[in-house]
N, C-alpha and C positions, 0 to 999 in steps of 0.2 A: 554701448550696447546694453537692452535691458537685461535682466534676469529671468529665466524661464518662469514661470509664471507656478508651473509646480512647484519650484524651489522654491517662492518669494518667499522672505525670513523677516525675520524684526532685529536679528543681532546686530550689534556695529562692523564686524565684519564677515560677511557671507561665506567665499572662497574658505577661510579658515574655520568657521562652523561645518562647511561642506566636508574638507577633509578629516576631521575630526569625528562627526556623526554616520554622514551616507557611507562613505565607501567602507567603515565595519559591517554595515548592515545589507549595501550591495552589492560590495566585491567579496567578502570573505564570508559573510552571512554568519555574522557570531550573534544569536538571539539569545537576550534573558526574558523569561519566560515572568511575564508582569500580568496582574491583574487590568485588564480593561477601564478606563475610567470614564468619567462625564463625557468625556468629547465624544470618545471612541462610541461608549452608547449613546448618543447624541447622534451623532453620523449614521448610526444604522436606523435608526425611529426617523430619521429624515429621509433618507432611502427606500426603506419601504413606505412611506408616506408615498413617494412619489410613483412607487409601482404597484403599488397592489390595494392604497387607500379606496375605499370603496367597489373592489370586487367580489362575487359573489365566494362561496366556498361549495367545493361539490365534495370533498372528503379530505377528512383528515385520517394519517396513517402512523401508528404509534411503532416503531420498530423496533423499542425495548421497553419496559417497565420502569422502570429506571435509571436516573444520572447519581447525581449525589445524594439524593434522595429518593425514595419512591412516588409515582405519577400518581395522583387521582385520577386514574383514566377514566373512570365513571363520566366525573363530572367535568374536566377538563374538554372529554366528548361532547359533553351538551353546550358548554361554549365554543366550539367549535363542530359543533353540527351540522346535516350537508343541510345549502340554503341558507345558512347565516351570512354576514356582509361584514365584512371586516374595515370597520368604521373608523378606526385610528389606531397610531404608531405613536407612544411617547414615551416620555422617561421619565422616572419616578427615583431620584437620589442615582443611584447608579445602578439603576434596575429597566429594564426593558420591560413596558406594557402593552398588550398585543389587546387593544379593545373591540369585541364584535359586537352586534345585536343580539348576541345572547348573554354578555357578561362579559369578565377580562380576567386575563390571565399574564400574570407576573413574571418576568423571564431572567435568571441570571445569568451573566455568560461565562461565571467562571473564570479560566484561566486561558482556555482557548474555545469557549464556545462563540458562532457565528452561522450567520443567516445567507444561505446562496442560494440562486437559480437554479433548478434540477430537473432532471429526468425522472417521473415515479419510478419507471420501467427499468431505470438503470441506480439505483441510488448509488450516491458517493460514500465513499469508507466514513466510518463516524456518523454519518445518518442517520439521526435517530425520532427525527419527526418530521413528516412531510405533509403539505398542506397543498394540495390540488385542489385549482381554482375552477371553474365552470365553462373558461374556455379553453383548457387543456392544459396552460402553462400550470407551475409550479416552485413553490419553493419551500426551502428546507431549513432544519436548527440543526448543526451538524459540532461534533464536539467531543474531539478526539479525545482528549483526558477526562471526560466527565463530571467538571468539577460546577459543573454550571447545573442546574435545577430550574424546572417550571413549576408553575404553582396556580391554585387561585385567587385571584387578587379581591380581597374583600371591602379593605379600606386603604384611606392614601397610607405609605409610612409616615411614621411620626417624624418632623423636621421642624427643628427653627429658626432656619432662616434660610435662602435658597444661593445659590452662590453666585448665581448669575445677575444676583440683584444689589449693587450698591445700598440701594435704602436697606434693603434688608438685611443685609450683614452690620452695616453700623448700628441700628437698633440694635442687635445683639449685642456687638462686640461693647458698646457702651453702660449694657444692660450689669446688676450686680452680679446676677448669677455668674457670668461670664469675667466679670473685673477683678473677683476675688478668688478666683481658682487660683490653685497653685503649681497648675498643672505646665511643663513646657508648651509653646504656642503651637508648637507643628500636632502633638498630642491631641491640643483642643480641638484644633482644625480639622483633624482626622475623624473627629468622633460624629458618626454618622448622625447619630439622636439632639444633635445640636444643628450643621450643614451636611445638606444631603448630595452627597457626590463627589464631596471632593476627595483626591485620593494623593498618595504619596508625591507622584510626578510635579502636578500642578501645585500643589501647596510647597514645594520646594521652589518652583520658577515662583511664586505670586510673592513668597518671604523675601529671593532676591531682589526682585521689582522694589518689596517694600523698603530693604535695607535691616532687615530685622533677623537675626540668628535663630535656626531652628531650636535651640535649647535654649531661649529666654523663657522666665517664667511669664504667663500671662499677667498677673499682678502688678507684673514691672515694665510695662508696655506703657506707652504714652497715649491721651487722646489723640494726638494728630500722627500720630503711627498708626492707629485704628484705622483715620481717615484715611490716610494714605492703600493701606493694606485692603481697605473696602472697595475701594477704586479698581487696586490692581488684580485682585481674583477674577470678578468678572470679564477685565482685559483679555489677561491669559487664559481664560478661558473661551471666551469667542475666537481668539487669535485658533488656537488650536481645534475648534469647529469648523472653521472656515477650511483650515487645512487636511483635515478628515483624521485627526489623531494624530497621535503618535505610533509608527510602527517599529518597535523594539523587541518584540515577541513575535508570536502567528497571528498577530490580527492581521485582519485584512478588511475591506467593507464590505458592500453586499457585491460589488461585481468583482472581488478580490483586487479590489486597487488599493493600496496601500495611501498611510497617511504618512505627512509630510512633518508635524509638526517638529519630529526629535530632529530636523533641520535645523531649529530654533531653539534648543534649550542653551538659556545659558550659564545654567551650573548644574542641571541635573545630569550624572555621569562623567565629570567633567575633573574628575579628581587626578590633582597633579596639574592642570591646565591654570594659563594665566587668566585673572579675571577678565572679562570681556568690558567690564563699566569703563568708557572711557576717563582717563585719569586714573583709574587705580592699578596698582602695581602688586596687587596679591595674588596668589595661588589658591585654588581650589581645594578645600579639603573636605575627606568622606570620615564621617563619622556613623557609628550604629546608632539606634536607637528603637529602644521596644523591638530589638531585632531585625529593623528595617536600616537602610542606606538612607543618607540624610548629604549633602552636598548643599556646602556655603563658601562664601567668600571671607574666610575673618578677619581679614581688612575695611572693608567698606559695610557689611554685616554687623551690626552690634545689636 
């Protein structure tokens, strides 16, 4: 019998990813509260792509001043002004861009911020921008912690190299600036102003994929560790598009369906677990670093 189609996973065994992952998150609902990454803003710019790309705007409604930072409502009004057309949904590093005919505006989501269908008449708790379209529907940036900020987006961020792109991480990753760092590899990876979007989750699964320890320095990394690692970010990364995220927090998407991808990690969270690589006989272990949770396998990890 197949696999439900929500569930499909990439681990070597399913049933025990299944009980391992889902049932913390949907029998007992124990959530850690994670930053949104690439996929997760990926999934929502694909979502409103599909429902709202190219409708008109009849008003926008600003319902507080501001989130983490204060609103240029001035001018954020005149890119969304009534009459403007809201021309595209994309993502910019791990930034949500809401582009209209009159400009674009830069969206962070924080910690728990997120895009739903609304009622103007009724808005939902956390509410704090609503965008009514010209034929009466509506939708919202809603954002209960407030840790997320809108902005005016002027120019691209600055990135060099995109993640979703094999060519363009091996330029890098071959590149000197990058060869002679001394920096650990998960560090380098993290740092926005080099790849834009990747974030803790995914740069933990793409190191296992590669076989590469998040505390290696990068200086001691091999060319064909490079290549390998170039291949597998963008992997894991589509794998976990396709799936709509990972839901380990309050994400949710735009019609609050949840992503599937923490179905599939196979080492992030996972400490104390046997490794999943067939053939290897090691345990998971969590380490800090820079403050953050780091999970490898240091058996088959070097």
């Amino acid at each position: 019998m197949g696999l439900p189609s929500e569930f499909a996973c990439v681990t070597p065994n399913f049933w025990l990813t299944f009980a391992e992952h889902a049932l913390p998150y949907f029998r007992k609902k124990r959530y850690i509260r994670l930053m949104p990454e690439l996929p997760e803003v990926e999934s929502f710019a694909r979502a409103l792509n599909a429902s709202y790309r190219g409708r008109t705007l009849k008003r926008v409604l600003f319902r507080r001043r501001d989130l983490r930072t204060a609103l240029d409502i001035d001018t954020l009004g005149k890119i969304f002004a009534p009459g403007v057309r809201f021309v595209r949904f994309f993502r910019d590093g791990k930034q949500l861009v809401i582009r209209t005919s009159a400009g674009e505006a830069l969206i962070s989501l924080g910690m728990s911020g997120a895009f739903a269908p609304v009622d103007p008449k009724r808005p939902k708790p956390h509410e704090h921008i609503t965008f009514i379209l010209s034929g009466g529907e509506a939708f919202g940036f809603i954002d209960p912690r407030r840790f997320g900020h809108v902005r005016v987006r002027t120019a691209p961020l600055p990135h060099l190299a995109d993640p979703l792109s094999a060519r363009s991480l091996i330029r890098l990753f071959l590149s000197p600036e990058w060869r002679e760092s001394r920096r650990s590899v998960k560090a380098a990876l993290l740092d926005q102003h080099m790849i834009g979007g990747l974030g803790n989750i995914y740069v933990l699964e793409s190191l296992y994929g590669a076989k590469i320890r998040p505390t290696r320095r990068v200086s001691r990394i091999r060319k064909s560790e490079w290549g390998t690692l170039s291949r597998e970010i963008p992997m894991v990364l589509r794998r976990a598009i396709k799936a709509g995220g990972s839901t380990i927090a309050t994400y949710r998407g735009l019609h609050r369906e949840i992503g599937t991808f923490q179905l599939c990690h196979r080492v992030y969270g996972r400490a104390g677990k046997r490794c999943l690589r067939p053939g290897c006989s090691g345990v998971i272990k969590r380490i800090t670093q820079s403050g953050r949770g780091s999970f490898y396998c240091p058996k088959c990890q070097q």
